[in-house]
C-alpha positions in Angstrom: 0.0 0.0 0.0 2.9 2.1 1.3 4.4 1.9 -2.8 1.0 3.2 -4.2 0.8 6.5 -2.4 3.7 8.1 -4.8 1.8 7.7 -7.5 -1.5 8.9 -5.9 -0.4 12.1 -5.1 1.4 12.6 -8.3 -1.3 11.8 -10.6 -3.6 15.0 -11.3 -6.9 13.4 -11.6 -9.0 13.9 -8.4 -11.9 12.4 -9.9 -10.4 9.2 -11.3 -8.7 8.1 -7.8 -12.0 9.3 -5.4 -13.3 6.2 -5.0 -10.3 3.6 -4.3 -9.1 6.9 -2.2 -12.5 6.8 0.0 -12.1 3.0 0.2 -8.6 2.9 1.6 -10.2 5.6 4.4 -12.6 3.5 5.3 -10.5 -0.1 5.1 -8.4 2.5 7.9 -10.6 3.7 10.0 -12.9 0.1 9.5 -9.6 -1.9 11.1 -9.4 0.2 14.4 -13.0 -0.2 14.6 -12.3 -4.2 14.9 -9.1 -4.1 16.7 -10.6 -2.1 19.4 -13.8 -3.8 19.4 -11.7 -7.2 19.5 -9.5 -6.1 22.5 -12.4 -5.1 24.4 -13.6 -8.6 24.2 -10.2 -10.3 24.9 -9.0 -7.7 28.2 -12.6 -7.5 29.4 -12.0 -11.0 30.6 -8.2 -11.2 31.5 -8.9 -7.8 33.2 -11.3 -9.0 35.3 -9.9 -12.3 36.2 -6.4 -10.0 36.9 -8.0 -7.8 39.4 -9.2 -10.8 41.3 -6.0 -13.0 41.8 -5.1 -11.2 45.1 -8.5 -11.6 46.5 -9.3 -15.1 45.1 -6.1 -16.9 45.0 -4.9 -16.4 48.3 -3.4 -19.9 49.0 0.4 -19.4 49.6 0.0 -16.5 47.0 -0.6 -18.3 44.3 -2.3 -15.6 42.5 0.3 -13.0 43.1 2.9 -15.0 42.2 1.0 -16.5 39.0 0.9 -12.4 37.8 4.3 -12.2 39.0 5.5 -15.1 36.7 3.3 -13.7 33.8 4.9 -10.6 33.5 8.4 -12.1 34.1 8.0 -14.4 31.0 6.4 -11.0 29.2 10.0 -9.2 30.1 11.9 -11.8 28.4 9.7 -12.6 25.7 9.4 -8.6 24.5 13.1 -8.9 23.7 12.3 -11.2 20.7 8.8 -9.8 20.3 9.9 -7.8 17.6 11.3 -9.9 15.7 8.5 -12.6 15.7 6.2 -9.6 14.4 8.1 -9.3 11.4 8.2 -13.3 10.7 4.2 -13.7 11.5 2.9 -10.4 10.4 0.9 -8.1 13.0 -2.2 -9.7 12.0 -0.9 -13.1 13.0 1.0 -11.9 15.2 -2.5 -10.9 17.2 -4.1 -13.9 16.4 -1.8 -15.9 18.1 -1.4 -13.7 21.2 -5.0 -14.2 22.2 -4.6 -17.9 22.6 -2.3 -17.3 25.7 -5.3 -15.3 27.0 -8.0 -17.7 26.6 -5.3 -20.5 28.1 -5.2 -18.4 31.5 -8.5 -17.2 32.2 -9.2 -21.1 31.9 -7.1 -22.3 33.9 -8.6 -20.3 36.5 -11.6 -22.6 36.5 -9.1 -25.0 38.3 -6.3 -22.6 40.0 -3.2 -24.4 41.2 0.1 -24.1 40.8 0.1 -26.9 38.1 -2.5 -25.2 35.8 -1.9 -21.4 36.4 1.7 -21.4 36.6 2.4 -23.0 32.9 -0.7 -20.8 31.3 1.4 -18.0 33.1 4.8 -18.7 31.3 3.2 -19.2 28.0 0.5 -16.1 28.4 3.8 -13.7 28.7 5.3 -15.0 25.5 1.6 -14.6 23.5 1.5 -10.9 25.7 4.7 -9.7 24.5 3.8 -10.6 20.5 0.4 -9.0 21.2 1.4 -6.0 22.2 4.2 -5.0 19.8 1.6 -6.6 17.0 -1.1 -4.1 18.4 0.6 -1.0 18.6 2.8 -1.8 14.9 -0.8 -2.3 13.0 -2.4 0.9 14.7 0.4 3.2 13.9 1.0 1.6 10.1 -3.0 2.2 10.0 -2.5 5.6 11.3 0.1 6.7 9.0 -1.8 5.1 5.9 -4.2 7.0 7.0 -2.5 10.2 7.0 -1.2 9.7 4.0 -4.1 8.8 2.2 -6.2 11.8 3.3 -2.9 14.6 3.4 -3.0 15.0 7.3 -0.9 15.8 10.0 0.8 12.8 10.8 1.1 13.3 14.6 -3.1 14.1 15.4 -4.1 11.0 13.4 -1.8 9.0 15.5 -2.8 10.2 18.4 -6.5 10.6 17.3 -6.3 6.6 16.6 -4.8 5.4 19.8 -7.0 7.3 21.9 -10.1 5.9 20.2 -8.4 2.7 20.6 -7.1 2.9 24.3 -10.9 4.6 25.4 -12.5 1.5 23.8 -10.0 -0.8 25.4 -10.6 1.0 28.3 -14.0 -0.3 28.8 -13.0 -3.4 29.7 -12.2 -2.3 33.3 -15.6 -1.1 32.8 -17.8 -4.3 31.6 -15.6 -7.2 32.7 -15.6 -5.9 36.6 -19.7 -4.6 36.1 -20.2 -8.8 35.0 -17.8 -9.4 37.9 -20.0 -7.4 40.0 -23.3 -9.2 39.1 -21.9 -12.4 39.2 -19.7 -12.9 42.3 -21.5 -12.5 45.6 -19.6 -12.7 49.9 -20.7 -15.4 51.0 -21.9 -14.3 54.7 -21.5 -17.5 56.7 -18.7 -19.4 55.3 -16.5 -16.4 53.9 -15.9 -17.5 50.7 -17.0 -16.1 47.3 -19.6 -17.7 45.0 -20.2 -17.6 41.4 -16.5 -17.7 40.2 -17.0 -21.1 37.8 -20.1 -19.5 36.4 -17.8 -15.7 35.9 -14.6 -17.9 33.9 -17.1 -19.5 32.1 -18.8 -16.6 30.4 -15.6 -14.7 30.1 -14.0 -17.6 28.0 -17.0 -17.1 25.4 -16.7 -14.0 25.4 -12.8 -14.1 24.5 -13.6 -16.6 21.9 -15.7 -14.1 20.1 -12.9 -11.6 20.2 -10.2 -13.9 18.9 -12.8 -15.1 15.8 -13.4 -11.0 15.5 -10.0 -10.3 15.0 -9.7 -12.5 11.6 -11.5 -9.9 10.2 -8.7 -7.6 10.2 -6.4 -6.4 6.8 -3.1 -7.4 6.5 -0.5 -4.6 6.6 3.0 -4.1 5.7 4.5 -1.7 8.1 8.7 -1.7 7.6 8.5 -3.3 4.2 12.5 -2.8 4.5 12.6 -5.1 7.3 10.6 -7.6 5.8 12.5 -8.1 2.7 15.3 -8.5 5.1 14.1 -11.5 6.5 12.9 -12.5 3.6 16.3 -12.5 1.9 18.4 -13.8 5.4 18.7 -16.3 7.0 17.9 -17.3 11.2 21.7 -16.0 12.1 20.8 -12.2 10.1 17.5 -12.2 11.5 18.9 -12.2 15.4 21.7 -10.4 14.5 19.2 -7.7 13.0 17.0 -7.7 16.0 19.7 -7.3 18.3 21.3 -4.0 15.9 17.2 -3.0 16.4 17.7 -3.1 21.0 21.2 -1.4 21.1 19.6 1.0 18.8 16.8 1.5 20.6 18.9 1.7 23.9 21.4 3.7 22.6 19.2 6.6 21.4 19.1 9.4 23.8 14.8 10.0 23.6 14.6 6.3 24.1 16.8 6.6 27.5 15.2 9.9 28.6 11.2 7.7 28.2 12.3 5.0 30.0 11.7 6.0 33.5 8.0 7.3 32.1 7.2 3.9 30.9 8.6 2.0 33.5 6.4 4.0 35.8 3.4 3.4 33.7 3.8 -0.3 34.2 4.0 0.5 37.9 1.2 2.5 38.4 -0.9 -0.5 36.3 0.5 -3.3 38.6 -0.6 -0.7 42.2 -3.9 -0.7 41.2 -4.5 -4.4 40.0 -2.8 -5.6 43.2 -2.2 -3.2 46.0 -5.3 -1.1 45.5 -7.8 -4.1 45.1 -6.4 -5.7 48.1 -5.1 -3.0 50.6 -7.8 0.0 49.7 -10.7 -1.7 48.0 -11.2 -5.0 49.8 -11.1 -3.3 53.3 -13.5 -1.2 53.0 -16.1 -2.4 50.8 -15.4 -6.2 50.3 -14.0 -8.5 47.4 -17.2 -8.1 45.7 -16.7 -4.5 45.7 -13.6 -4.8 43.6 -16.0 -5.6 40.6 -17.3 -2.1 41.4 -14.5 0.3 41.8 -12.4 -1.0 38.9 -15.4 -0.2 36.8 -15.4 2.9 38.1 -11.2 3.1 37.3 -11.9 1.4 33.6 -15.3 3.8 32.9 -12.5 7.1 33.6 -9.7 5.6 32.1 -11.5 5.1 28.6 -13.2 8.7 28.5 -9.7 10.0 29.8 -8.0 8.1 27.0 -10.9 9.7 24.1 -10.3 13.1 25.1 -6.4 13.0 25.3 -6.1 10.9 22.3 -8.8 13.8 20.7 -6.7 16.4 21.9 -2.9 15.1 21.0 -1.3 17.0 17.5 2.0 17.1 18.4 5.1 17.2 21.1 3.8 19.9 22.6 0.2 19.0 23.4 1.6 15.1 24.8 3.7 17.7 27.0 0.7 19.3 28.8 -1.6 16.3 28.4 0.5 13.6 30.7 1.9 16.9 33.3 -2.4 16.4 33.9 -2.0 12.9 34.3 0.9 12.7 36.5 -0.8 15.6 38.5 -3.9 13.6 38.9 -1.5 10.3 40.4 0.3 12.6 42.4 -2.9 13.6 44.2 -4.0 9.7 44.6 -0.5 8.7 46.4 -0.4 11.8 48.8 -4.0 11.0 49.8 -3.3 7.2 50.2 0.7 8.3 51.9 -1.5 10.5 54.1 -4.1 7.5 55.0 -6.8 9.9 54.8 -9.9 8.0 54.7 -13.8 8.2 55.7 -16.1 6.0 57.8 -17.9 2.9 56.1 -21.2 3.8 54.5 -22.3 5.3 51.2 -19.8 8.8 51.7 -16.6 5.5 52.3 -17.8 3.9 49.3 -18.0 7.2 47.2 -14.5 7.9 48.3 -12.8 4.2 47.2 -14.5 5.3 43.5 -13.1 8.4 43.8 -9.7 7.1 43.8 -10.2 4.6 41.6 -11.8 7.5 39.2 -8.8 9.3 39.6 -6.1 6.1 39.1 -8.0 5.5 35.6 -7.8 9.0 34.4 -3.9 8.9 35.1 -3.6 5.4 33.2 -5.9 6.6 30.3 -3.5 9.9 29.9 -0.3 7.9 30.2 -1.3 5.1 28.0 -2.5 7.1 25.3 0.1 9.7 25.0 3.1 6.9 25.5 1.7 5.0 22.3 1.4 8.3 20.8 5.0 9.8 21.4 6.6 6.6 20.4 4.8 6.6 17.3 6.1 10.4 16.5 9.3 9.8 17.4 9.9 6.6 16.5 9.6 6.4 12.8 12.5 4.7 11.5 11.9 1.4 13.9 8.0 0.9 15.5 8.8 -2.6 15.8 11.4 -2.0 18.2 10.3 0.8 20.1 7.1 -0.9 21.0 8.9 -3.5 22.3 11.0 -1.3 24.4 8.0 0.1 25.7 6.5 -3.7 26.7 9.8 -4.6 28.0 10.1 -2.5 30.6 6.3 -1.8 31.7 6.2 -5.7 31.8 9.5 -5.4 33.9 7.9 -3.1 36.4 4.9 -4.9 36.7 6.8 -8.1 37.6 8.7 -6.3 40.3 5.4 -4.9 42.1 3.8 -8.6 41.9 7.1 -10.1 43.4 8.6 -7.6 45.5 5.4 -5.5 46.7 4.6 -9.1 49.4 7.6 -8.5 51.2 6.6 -4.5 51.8 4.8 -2.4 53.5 1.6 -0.8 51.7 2.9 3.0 52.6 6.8 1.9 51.8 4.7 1.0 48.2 3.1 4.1 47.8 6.3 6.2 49.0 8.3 4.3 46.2 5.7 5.2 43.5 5.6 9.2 44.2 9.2 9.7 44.2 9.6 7.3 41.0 6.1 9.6 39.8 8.4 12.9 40.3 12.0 11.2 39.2 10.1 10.0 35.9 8.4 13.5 35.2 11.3 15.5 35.7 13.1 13.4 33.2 10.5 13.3 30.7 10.1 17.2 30.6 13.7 17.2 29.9 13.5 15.0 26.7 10.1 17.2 25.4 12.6 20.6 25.6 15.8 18.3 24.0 13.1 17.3 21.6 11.4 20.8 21.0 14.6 22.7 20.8 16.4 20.5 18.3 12.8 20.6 16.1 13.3 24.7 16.3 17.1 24.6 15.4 16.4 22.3 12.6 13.6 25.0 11.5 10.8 22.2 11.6 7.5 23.0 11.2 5.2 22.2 14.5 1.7 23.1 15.2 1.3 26.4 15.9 -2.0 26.3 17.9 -1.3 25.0 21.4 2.7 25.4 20.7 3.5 29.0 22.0 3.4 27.6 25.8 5.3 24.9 24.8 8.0 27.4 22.9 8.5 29.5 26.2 9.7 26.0 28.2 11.9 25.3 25.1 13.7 29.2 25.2 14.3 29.3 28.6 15.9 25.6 27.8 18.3 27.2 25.6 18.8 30.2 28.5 19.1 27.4 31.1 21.4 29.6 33.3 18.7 32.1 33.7 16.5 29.0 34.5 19.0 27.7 37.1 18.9 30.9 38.7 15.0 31.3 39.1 14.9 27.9 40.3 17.2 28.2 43.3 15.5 31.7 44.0 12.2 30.1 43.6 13.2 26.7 45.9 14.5 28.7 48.4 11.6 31.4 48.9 9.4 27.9 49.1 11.2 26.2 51.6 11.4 29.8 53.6 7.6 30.8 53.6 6.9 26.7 54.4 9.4 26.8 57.5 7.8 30.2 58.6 4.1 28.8 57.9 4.6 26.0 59.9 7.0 26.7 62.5 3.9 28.2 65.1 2.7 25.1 64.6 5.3 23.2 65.6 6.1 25.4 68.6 2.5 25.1 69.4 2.2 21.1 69.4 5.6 21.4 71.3 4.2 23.4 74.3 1.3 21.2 74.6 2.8 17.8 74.5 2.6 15.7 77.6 6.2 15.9 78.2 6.7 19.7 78.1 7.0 21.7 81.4 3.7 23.5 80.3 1.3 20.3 80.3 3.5 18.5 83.3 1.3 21.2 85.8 -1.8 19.1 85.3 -2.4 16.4 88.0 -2.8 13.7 85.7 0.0 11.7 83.7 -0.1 12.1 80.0 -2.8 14.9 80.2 -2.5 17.6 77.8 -2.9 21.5 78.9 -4.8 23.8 76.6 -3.3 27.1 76.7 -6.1 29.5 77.8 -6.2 33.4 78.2 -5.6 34.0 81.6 -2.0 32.0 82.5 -2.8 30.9 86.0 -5.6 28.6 85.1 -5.3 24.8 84.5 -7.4 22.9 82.0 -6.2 19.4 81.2 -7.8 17.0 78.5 -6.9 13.1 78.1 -4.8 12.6 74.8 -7.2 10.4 73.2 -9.4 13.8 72.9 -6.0 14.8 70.6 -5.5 13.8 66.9 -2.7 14.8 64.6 -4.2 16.4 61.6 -2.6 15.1 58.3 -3.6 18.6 56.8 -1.1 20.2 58.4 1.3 18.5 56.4 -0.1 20.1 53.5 -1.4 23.5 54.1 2.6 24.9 54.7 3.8 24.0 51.2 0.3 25.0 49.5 0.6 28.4 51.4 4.4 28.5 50.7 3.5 28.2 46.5 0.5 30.8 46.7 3.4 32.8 48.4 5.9 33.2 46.0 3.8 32.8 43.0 2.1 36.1 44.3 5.5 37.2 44.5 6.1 36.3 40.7 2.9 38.4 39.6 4.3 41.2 41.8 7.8 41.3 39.9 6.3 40.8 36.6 3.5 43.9 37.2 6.9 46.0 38.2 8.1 45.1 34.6 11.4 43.5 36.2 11.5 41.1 32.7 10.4 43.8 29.9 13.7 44.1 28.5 13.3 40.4 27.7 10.5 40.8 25.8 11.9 43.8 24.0 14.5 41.6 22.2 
């Protein structure tokens, strides 16, 4: 297809190449349709059956570890991923990656370490083909696409993989609302009922997905690559995929998206195991699991629509995932905090809250990652793909394995900083990225770019940036140590060992300060309870402080003569 769009655009009649013109559109567009559709059906199960290993297969851990040796065997399989890709085809490719799917949600029906552990192993080798298959069809659809019609590469990429990622979204959605109908607590003898009945409607439905996907075109996508191992031999073919991963690892924007991806594939592998178990299950029950990750699928796939909708370029991904990781920053301080409310409806409404907030962070990372891998990738999808399965799959093993033998704050600690490490570095690829575009004189959208071109001058003048950052840091830290200072003094003079509170009759009383200094009033310290807002007020105060500062320097017209150049 790729060899016939020369000649299209350099014959001059419109009319005589309209109609095999609006059939390629459709045959496009028609393909996502199905592949979406198709995934739906396939991950609506898995998904399901995912969320429930903690909660289900409790015995010695033999879900946890099942998911843990699943996405081991998906590490090491992504290496070669690639490759078999290019051998099968993406279309086969797919085909045969939803058998591994099918084999593990069966082998639920009868969960022990003989039958989950072996569907495991083989599950992360059809996983790893999957994936690399999925996203090397949807971007050689996308760019035919683009081609065909004369549009900007970058928004149909992005438009296509969020249409695709809201759809396969839904599957958090549906598979845990069928979970949620299905299973039931059962009162007396604490187990759960209704799981044959659940695997055994989920396997149909994967078995209409897999005969769905058949239906899909076959597409060439690195026709190069093809006739390559076409023309070599098994020794060329390794030796090309392994020129393909030092490639990939030695290319600067592939080192600098690393940390992004491996955290996506952490923040995936915290909900499906530490959330459902530690969050969820506590406070509304197993069968309330089927609930809240609908809630977390229903937000991830409208999330994932609108970002994908709103993506044209490196400067709208930029904007579009600092949202996302704001949004996961939120969750972790508010889990790190332990805030939480009683049981009842508000307890409930406040788990789907979370889990709202989790799946709008997923939907924005998931989309815009396929996206920006797609734009910047050009030269190799195969391998970048697999890059990107490699180490989300890497990640995800670690949480299943390692996760056990933590605490569930030391989890959530981990994840922020990895959240802020991550962000920082991505940021510094997008101005690398956007500053070499504008040396090179490159054309980028110039509707949501001008933000975006203020990040990337003050990249060039990164001394000035230096200096407004330790000005900036400092004034924080100083209005946070003077906004919370009182309050320390104040919890100081009141605590049961100061000389203040030691005048009350009682040991381990508190004295309340009152306005005349010779009286005594003492309370208990059960009637005292550290607020966890205090931890949060200083800095929040602190930023409104000096970013009132920064609107007061730039009304005194302190940076005119940088505008005047």
């Amino acid at each position: 297809m790729a060899s016939a769009i020369p000649g299209d655009e350099e014959t001059p009649l419109v009319a005589d190449n309209s109609p095999p013109q609006a059939a390629r559109t459709t045959s496009h567009t028609w393909d996502i349709h199905i592949l979406s559709l198709a995934f739906l059906l396939v991950f609506l199960a898995f998904g399901a059956a995912q969320n429930l290993q903690s909660t289900l297969n409790t015995e010695e851990g033999l879900g946890t570890t099942s998911l843990g040796i699943l996405y081991l065997s998906f590490t090491f399989f992504s290496v070669v991923a690639s490759l078999v890709v290019r051998v099968l085809g993406s279309k086969n490719a797919l085909l045969l990656g939803t058998t591994g799917y099918v084999l593990y949600v069966a082998a639920n029906l009868k969960p022990t370490w003989y039958t989950l552990v072996p569907a495991s192993v083989y599950l992360g080798f059809c996983a790893s083909i999957l994936w690399v298959g999925e996203g090397t069809y949807l971007t050689s659809a996308a760019r035919s696409h683009s081609t065909d019609n004369n549009l900007h590469e970058g928004a149909v990429i992005g438009d296509l993989n969020g249409e695709f990622w809201a759809v396969y979204a839904l599957h958090q959605f549906i598979g845990n609302l069928i979970t949620f109908a299905l299973l039931s607590d059962d009162q007396q003898g604490g187990s759960t009922k209704g799981t044959t009945l659940l695997f055994i409607v989920f396997l149909f439905i994967m078995i209409f997905g897999t005969i769905l996907m058949c239906f899909l075109r076959k597409r060439s996508v690195n026709s190069k690559g093809e006739q390559e191992l076409s023309d070599a031999g098994a020794c060329a073919s390794l030796k090309s995929l392994s020129k393909s991963l030092a490639n990939a690892l030695s290319d600067i924007k592939m080192l600098l998206l690393i940390p992004l991806i491996a955290y996506s594939g952490l923040q995936q592998a915290f909900v499906w195991a530490e959330f459902t178990k530690y969050v969820v299950t506590p406070a509304i029950g197993i069968s309330g699991v089927g609930s809240s990750m609908a809630a977390y699928g229903a937000f991830d796939g409208i999330c994932s629509l609108f970002a994908g909708r709103l993506t044209s370029g490196l400067s709208s991904v930029t904007k579009i995932v600092s949202v996302g990781v704001f949004v996961q920053a939120v969750v972790l301080i508010l889990l790190l905090l332990d805030f939480s409310i009683s049981s009842g409806l508000l307890g409930t409404l406040y788990i789907l809250f979370l889990a709202c907030l989790l799946g709008i962070g997923d939907g924005v990372l998931m989309t815009q990652l396929n996206a920006l891998i797609g734009i910047l990738f050009k030269q190799d999808t195969e391998g970048a793909f697999a890059q990107l399965k490699i180490w989300q799959s890497a990640t995800i093993a670690i949480v299943f394995f390692f996760a056990p033998l933590m605490s569930f704050k030391s989890v959530v600690v981990i994840m922020l900083a990895f959240l802020c490490v991550s962000f920082c570095i991505f940021l510094w690829l997008a101005l690398k990225t956007a500053s070499t575009i504008l040396s090179n004189h490159q054309e980028l959208p110039t509707m949501s770019f001008f933000w975006f071109s203020s990040l990337v001058r003050l990249h060039i003048t990164w001394p000035i940036v230096s200096y407004a950052a330790t000005w900036i840091t400092l004034l924080t830290l100083t209005a946070a140590v003077a906004s919370i200072s009182p309050q320390v003094a104040f919890v100081s003079a009141i605590s049961p060992s100061s000389s203040f509170s030691q005048k009350c009759s009682t040991d381990g009383s508190i004295r309340m300060p009152l306005d005349v200094p010779g009286d005594i009033l003492c309370f208990p310290p059960h009637m005292f309870v550290k607020s966890k807002v205090d931890l949060i007020v200083p800095p929040v105060f602190a930023a409104a402080i000096v970013a009132a500062s920064a609107c007061v320097v730039r009304a005194a017209g302190m940076w005119e003569h940088d505008q005047t150049r």
